[in-house]
C-alpha positions in Angstrom: -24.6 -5.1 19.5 -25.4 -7.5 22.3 -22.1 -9.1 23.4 -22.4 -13.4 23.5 -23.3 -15.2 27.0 -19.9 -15.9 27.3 -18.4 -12.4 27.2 -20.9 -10.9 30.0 -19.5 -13.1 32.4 -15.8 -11.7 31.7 -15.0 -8.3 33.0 -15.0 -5.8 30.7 -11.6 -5.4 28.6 -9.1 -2.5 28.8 -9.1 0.0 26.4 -6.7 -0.5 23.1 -3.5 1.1 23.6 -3.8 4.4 21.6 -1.3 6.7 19.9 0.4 9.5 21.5 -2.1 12.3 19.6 -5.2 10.5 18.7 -7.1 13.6 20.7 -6.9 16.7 18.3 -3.3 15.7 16.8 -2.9 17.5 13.8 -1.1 13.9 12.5 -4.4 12.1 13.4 -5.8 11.5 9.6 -9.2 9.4 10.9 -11.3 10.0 14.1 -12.7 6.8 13.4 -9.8 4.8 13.7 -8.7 6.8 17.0 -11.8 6.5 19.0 -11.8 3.5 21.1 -15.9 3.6 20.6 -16.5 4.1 17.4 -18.8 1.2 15.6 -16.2 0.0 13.2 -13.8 -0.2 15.8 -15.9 -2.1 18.8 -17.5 -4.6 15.7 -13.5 -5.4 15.0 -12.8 -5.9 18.4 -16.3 -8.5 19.4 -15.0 -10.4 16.2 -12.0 -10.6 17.5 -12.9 -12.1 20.5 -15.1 -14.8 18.9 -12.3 -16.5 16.6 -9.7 -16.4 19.8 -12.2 -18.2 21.9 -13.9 -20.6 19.5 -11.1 -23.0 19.7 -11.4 -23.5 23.5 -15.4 -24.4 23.1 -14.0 -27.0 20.4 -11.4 -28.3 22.7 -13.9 -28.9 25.6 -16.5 -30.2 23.6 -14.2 -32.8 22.5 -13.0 -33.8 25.4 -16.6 -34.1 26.9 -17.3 -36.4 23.6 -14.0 -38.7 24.4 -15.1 -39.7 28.0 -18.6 -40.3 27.1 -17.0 -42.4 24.3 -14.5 -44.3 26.8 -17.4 -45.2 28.9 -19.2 -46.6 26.9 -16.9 -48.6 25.0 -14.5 -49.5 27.8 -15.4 -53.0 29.0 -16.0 -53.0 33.2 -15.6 -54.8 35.7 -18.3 -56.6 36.9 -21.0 -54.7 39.8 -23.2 -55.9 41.9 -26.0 -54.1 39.8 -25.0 -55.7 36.8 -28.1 -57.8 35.8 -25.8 -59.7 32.8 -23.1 -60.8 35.8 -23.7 -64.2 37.8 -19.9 -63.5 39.7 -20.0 -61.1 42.9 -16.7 -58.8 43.2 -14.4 -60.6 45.2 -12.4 -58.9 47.8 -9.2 -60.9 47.0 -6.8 -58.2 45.7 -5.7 -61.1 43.3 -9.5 -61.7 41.7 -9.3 -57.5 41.8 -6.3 -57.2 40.0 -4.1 -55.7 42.2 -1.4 -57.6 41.8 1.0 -56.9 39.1 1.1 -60.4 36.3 4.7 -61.2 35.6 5.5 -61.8 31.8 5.3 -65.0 30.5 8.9 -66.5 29.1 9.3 -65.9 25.4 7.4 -67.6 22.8 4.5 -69.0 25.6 1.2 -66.7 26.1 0.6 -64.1 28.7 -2.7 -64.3 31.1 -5.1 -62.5 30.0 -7.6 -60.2 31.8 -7.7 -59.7 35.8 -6.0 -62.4 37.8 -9.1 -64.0 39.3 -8.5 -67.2 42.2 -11.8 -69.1 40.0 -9.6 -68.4 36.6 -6.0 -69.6 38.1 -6.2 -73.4 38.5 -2.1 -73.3 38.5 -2.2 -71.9 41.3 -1.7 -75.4 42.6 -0.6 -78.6 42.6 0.5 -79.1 38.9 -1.1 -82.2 38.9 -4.1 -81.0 39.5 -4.6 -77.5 37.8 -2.2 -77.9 35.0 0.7 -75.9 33.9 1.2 -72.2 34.6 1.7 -69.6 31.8 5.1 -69.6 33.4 6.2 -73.2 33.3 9.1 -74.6 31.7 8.2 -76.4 28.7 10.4 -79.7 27.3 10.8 -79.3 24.1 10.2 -82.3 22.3 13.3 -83.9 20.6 13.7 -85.8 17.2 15.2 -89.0 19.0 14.4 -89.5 22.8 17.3 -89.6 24.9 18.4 -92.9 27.6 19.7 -91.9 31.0 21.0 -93.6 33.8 21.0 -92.2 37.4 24.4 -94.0 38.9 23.1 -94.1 42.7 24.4 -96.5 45.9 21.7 -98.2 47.6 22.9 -97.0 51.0 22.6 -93.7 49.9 18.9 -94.1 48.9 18.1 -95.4 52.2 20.3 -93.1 54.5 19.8 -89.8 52.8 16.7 -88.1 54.2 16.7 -85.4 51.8 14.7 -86.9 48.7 16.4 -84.1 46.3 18.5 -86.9 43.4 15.5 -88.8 43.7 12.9 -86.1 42.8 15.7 -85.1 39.7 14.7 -89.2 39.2 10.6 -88.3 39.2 11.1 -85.1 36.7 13.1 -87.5 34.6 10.3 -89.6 34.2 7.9 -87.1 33.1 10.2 -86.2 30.7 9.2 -86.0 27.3 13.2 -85.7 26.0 13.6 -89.2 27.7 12.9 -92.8 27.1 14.7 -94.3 29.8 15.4 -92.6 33.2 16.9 -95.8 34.7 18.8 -95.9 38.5 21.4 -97.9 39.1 24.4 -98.6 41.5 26.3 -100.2 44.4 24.1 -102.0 46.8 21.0 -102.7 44.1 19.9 -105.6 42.8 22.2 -107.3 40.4 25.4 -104.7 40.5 28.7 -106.3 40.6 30.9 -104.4 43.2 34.1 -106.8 41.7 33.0 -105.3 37.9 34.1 -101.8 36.9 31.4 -99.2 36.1 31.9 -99.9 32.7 31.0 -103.8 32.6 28.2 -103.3 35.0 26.3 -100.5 32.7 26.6 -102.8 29.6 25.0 -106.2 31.5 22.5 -104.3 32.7 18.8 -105.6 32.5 16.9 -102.7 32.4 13.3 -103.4 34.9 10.0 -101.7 33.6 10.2 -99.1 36.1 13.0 -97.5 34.4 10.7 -97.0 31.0 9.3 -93.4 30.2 5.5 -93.2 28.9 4.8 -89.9 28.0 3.1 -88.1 24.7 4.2 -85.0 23.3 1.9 -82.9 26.2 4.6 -83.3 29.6 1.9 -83.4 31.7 0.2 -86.5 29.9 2.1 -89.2 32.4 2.0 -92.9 32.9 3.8 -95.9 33.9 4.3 -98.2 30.6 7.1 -99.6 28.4 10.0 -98.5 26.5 9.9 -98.3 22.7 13.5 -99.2 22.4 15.2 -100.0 19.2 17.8 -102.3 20.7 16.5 -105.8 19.8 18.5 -107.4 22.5 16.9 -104.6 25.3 13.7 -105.3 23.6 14.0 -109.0 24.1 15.0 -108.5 27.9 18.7 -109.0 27.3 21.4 -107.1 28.1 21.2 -103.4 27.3 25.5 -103.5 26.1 27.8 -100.7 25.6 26.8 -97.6 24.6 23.2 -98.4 25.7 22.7 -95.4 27.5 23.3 -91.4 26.2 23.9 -89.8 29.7 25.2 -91.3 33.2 24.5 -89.0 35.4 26.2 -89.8 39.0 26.3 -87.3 42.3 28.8 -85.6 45.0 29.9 -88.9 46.4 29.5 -92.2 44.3 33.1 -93.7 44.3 36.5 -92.0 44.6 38.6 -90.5 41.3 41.9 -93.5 42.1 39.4 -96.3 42.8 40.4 -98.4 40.6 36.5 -100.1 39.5 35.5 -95.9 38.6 36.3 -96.1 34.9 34.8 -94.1 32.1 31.2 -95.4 30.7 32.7 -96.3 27.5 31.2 -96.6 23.7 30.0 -93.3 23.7 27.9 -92.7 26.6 28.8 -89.4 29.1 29.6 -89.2 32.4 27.6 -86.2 33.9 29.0 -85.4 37.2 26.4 -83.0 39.3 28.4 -81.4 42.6 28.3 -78.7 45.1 28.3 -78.3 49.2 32.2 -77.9 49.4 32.3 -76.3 53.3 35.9 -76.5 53.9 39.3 -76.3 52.9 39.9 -80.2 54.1 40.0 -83.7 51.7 38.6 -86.6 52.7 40.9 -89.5 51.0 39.9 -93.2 51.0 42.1 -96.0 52.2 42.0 -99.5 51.0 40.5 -100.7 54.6 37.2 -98.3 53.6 38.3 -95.7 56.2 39.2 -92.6 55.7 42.0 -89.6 56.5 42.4 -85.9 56.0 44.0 -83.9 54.0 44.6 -80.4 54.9 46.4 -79.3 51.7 44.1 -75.9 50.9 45.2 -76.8 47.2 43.1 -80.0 47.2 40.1 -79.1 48.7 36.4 -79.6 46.8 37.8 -81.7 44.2 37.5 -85.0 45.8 34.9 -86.2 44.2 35.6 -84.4 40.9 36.5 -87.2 37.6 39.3 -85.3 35.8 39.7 -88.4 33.2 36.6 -90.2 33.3 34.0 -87.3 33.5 32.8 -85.4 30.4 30.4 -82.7 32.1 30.7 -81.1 35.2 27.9 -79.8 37.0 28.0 -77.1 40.3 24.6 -76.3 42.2 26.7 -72.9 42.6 27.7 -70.9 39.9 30.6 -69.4 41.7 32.3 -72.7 42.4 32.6 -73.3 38.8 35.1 -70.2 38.8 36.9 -71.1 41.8 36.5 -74.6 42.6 37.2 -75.7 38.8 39.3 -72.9 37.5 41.2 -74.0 34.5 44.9 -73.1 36.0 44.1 -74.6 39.0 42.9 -78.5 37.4 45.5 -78.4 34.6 48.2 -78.3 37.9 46.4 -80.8 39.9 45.3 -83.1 36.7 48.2 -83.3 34.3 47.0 -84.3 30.9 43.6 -83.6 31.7 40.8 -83.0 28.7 39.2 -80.0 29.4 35.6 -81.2 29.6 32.4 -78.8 29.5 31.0 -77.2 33.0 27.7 -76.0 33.8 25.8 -73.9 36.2 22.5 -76.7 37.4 21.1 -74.5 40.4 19.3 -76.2 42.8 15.5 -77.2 42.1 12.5 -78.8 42.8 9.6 -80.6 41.6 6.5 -78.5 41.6 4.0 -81.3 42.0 5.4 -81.7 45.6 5.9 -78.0 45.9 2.9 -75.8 44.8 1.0 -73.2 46.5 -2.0 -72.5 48.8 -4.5 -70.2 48.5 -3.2 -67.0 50.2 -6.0 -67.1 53.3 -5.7 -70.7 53.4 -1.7 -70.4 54.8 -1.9 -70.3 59.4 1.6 -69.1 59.8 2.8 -66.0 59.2 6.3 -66.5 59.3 8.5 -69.6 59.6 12.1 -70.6 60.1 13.2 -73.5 58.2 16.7 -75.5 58.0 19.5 -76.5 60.6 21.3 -73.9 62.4 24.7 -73.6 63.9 27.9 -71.8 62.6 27.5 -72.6 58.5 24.0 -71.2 59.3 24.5 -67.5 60.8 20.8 -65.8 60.2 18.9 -69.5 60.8 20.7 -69.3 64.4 19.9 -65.7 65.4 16.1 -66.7 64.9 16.2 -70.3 66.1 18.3 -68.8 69.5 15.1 -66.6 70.0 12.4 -68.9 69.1 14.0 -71.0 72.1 14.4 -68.7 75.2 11.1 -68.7 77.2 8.9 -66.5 76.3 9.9 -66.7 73.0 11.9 -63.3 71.4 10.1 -63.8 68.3 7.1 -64.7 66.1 9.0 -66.8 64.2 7.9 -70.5 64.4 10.7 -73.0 64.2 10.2 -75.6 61.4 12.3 -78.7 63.1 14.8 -80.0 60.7 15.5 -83.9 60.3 18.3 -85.6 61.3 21.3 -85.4 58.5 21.2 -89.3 57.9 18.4 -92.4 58.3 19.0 -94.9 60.6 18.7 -98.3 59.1 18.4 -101.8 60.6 20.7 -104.1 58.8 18.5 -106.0 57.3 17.7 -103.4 55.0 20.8 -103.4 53.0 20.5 -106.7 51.9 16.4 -108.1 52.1 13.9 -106.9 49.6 16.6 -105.1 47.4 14.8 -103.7 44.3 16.3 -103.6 41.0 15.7 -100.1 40.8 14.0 -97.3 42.3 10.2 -96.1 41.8 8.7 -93.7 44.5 6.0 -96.3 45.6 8.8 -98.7 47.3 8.0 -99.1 51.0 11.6 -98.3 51.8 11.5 -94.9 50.8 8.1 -94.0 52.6 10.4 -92.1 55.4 11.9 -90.1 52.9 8.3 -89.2 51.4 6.7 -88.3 54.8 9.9 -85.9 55.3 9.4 -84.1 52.5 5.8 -83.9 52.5 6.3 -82.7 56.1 8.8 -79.8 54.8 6.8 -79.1 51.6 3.4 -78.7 53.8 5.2 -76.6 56.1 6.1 -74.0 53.4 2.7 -73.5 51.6 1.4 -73.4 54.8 3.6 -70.4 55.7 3.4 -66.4 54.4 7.0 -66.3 54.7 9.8 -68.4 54.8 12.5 -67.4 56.4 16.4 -69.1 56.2 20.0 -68.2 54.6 22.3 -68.4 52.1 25.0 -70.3 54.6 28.4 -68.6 55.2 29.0 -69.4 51.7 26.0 -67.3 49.9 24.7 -70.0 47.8 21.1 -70.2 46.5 20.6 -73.4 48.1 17.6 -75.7 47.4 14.8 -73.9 49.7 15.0 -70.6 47.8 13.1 -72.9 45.2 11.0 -74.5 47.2 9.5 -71.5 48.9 9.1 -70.0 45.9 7.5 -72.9 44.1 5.4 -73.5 47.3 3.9 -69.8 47.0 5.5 -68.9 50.0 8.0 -64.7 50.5 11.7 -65.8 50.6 13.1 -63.4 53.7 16.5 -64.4 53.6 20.4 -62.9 52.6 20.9 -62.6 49.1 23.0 -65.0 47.3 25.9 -64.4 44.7 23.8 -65.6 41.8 20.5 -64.6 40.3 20.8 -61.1 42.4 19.1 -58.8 39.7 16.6 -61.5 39.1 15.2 -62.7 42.8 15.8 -58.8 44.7 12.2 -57.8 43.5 10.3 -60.5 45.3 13.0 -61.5 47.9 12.7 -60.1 51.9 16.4 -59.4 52.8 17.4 -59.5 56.0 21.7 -59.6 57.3 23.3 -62.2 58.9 24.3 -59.7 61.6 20.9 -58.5 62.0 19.6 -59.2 66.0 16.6 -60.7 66.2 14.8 -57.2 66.8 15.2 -55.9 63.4 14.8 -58.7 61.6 11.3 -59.0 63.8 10.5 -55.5 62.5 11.3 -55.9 58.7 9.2 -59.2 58.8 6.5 -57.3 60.5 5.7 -54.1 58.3 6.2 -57.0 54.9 3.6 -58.8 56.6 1.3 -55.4 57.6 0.8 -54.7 53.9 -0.6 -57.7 52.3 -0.9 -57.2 48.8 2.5 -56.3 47.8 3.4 -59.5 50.3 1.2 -61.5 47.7 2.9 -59.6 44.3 6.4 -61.1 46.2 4.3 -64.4 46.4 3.1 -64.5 43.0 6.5 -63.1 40.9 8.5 -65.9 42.8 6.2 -68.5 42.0 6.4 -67.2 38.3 10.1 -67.6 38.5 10.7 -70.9 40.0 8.4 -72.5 37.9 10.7 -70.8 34.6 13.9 -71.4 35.8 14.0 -73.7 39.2 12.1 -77.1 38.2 13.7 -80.7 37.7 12.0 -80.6 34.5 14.3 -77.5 33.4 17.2 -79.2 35.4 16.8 -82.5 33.0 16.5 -80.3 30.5 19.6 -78.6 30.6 21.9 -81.8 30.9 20.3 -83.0 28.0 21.1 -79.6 26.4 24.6 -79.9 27.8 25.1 -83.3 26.2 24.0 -82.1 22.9 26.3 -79.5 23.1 29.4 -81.5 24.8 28.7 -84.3 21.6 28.9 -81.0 19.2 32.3 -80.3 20.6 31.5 -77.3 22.9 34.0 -77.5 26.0 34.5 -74.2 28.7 32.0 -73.0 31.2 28.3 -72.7 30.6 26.7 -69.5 32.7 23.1 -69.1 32.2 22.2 -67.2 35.2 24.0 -64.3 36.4 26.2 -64.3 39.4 28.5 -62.4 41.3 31.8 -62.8 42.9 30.9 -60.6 46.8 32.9 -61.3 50.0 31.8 -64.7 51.6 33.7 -67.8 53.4 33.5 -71.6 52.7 33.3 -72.1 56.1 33.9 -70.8 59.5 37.3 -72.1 60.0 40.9 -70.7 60.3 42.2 -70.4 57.0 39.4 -71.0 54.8 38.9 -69.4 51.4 37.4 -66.5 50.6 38.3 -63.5 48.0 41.5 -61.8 49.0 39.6 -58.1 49.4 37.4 -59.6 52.0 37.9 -58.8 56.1 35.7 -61.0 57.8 33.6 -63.0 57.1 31.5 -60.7 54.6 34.0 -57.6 54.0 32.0 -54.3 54.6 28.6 -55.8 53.6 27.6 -56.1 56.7 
């Protein structure tokens, strides 16, 4: 019997084992059976062989079905010999799909396909491209909401950061709002002899305080209020009670002056803080001055309202713990209400932060913010950006001055009634932060710290929104969330390492870009003004359903850090130094 093509390429098998006296035994009973070449026996055997083997055929004929299957049905990317493609493969590791997509937040839908730069408008100013499949969404409410932003005019003009005003912006393009008025000391038509209270109810609200917007956020116009007040609809006085929210800042008037009353008839007082450096009080005197207090016990409650405050806001969640622990208020503020306190992290508006196309940025590294002792990691790099020839790459984005100097004229001609971001007064502010903002998208990485006192101050949004690698210590909040797509570098770092850890992020370019893009996708979840507005509305909601205590969101983390430099600042009793062990 001729064996099959598959067994004459296999050496020949061995023998079958055979008994003891299969030659001649008389216990043999069949020759047959004990000769290894005996018809029967070598037919038994090539059968055999043939059922033992036929699976494997089956196997790799399957397999050899599945891949032609998969390549045909598989959809490809496009060639260059494709005749039905008009596109050419782009080299941009983006357009290729190199770079993972983050999820989308719950509920919205994910991107789908390859990330290509021709199908990613977003990626951009919002204004322009639209919303990203990460964006924080208003939701629309049954009954839009009134706010008032209680602002001093000295503050608008002095303060060259534009960061309560751009809160102002989001407000407006907010679909949960119907008024986003501002208001205060030093405007047109405030009362400084008039407590809070009476000045809020004669108010008469200007046509730049009205929202215009349809149930789409992005849909945006100036226009007029739909009101249901017939006197505010008339052009009267809004009264008592007119607005939901007042929502005031760090330092608007001192807790004892005697004019800083409660809104009254309902409306809250929602009181945003944060930046508390040092152990010190500043107190007010009748004469407008002002003294220190060095009583640790007092320190970074200042500008806190105890009685006529309802919500409490810190930038920093860990402040909320410390700062506003409940032990500590109910023995500085006998009597006091507890009121509700929430985590607002620091944000920014992504139609004056958005990002650049990745070859588009011309630096490749950039130092931003004021230096000195609050500022450890800033001054190591800023220190060697200065000596001749420089001891870095880093460039040195120059920061403004902390305050505007006014004439003083200003103060008292052309006073608006309120604020809207075309007023010529505030074109200073604008070209700052247009200045700041172009120098971030421009840049591959942005490079700054958390200050002595690890907090995730207001740049970690704005690089991220501007599509630009945070390099930078992390803070005590959001840690589990931001290490993926964060550079960090060690306020005790010399400027040599941190050169080298900056330069092998920047010698591999596409994970650099995944870092770009998963911040992006963050910040514009979590870090807008839109989702700031958003959550005091949410807080008010909450406050008005009786819901008092602390409101944590975000993670955080209680590490070893300082409030400041000084002697006999706080920090967590564990900690030696500055920063315990960590560094």
């Amino acid at each position: 019997m001729a064996p099959y093509p598959w067994e004459q390429r296999r050496p020949p098998s061995p023998p079958l084992p055979q008994h003891p006296h299969a030659h001649g035994s008389p216990t043999t009973t069949s020759s047959a059976a004990a000769s290894p070449l005996h018809p029967l026996r070598l037919h038994t055997l090539t059968l055999h062989r043939r059922l033992t083997r036929a699976p494997r055929l089956l196997i790799a004929l399957f397999l050899l079905l599945l891949a032609a299957f998969s390549y045909l049905a598989y959809p490809r990317s496009p060639t260059l010999g494709d005749e039905e493609m008009d596109l050419e493969l782009s080299s941009d590791p983006l357009d290729r799909g190199w770079v993972r997509i983050p999820p989308p937040p719950p509920g919205q839908a994910a991107v789908q396909g390859k990330l290509d730069a021709r199908r990613m408008p977003w990626w951009g100013n919002v204004d322009v491209g639209g919303r990203s499949p990460w964006d924080h969404v208003p939701r629309v409410r049954a009954r839009r909401a009134r706010m008032l932003f209680l602002l001093t005019y000295a503050d608008y003009l002095e303060r060259p950061n534009s960061v309560f005003y751009e809160i102002v912006d989001a407000a407006r393009r907010h679909p949960g709002l119907e008024v986003s008025d501002v208001w205060g000391p030093g405007w047109q038509d405030w009362d400084d002899a008039l407590p809070v209270s009476a000045n809020l109810a004669r108010r008469v609200l200007p046509p730049a305080s009205c929202n215009w917007v349809e149930e789409d956020v992005e849909a945006y116009a100036g226009g007029h209020c739909s009101a249901s007040n017939t006197e505010f609809s008339q052009g009267g006085a809004v009264g008592c009670g007119f607005y939901d929210v007042v929502w005031t800042f760090s330092e608007f008037k001192d807790k004892a002056d005697p004019l800083m009353d409660a809104p009254g008839c309902g409306t809250l007082l929602v009181h945003q803080l944060g930046d508390c450096h040092s152990k010190i009080r500043w107190v007010w005197l009748e004469d407008h001055d002002m003294e220190v207090d060095h009583d640790p016990d007092h320190s970074c409650v200042q500008w806190f309202y105890p009685w006529q405050g309802n919500i409490t806001m810190s930038k920093y969640a860990f402040e909320m713990m410390e700062v506003f622990n409940y032990d500590r208020l109910r023995r500085l503020y006998p009597g006091m209400q507890m009121q509700l306190f929430g985590h607002s992290p620091d944000s920014a508006n992504e139609w004056d932060f958005y990002p650049l196309d990745w070859h588009s940025k011309t630096h490749d590294a950039v130092v931003f913010g004021h230096d000195g002792l609050l500022y450890p990691l800033r001054t190591t790099i800023t220190n060697a950006a200065k000596e001749r020839p420089p001891h870095t790459f880093i460039r040195h984005h120059v920061a403004p001055e902390f305050t505007l100097a006014r004439p003083e004229e200003d103060y008292t001609l052309g006073v608006p009634p309120t604020y809207w971001s075309g007023q010529p007064q505030y074109r200073p502010q604008l070209a700052i932060r247009e200045d700041f903002a172009k120098g971030m998208r421009e840049a591959r990485i942005c490079v700054f710290d958390s200050v002595v006192e690890r907090k995730m101050i207001r740049k970690y949004a704005q690089a991220w929104l501007s599509g630009c690698v945070v390099a930078a210590d992390i803070p005590t909040e959001q840690e589990g969330d931001i290490r993926p797509f964060t550079i960090e570098l060690k306020a005790s770092w010399p400027i040599e390492q941190i050169n080298a850890v900056l330069r092998a992020e920047l010698a591999n370019p596409d994970a650099l870009r995944q870092k770009a893009l998963l911040g992006f996708a963050y910040a514009r979840q979590h870090l807008t003004n839109l989702a700031k507005v958003s959550n005091v509305l949410d807080l008010a909601d909450r406050y008005n359903q009786g819901e008092r205590g602390y409101d944590l969101p975000l993670g955080f983390s209680v590490r070893c850090r300082a409030y400041h430099f000084e002697h006999g600042a706080f920090k967590p009793p564990w900690c030696e130094g500055m920063r315990g062990l960590e560094e």
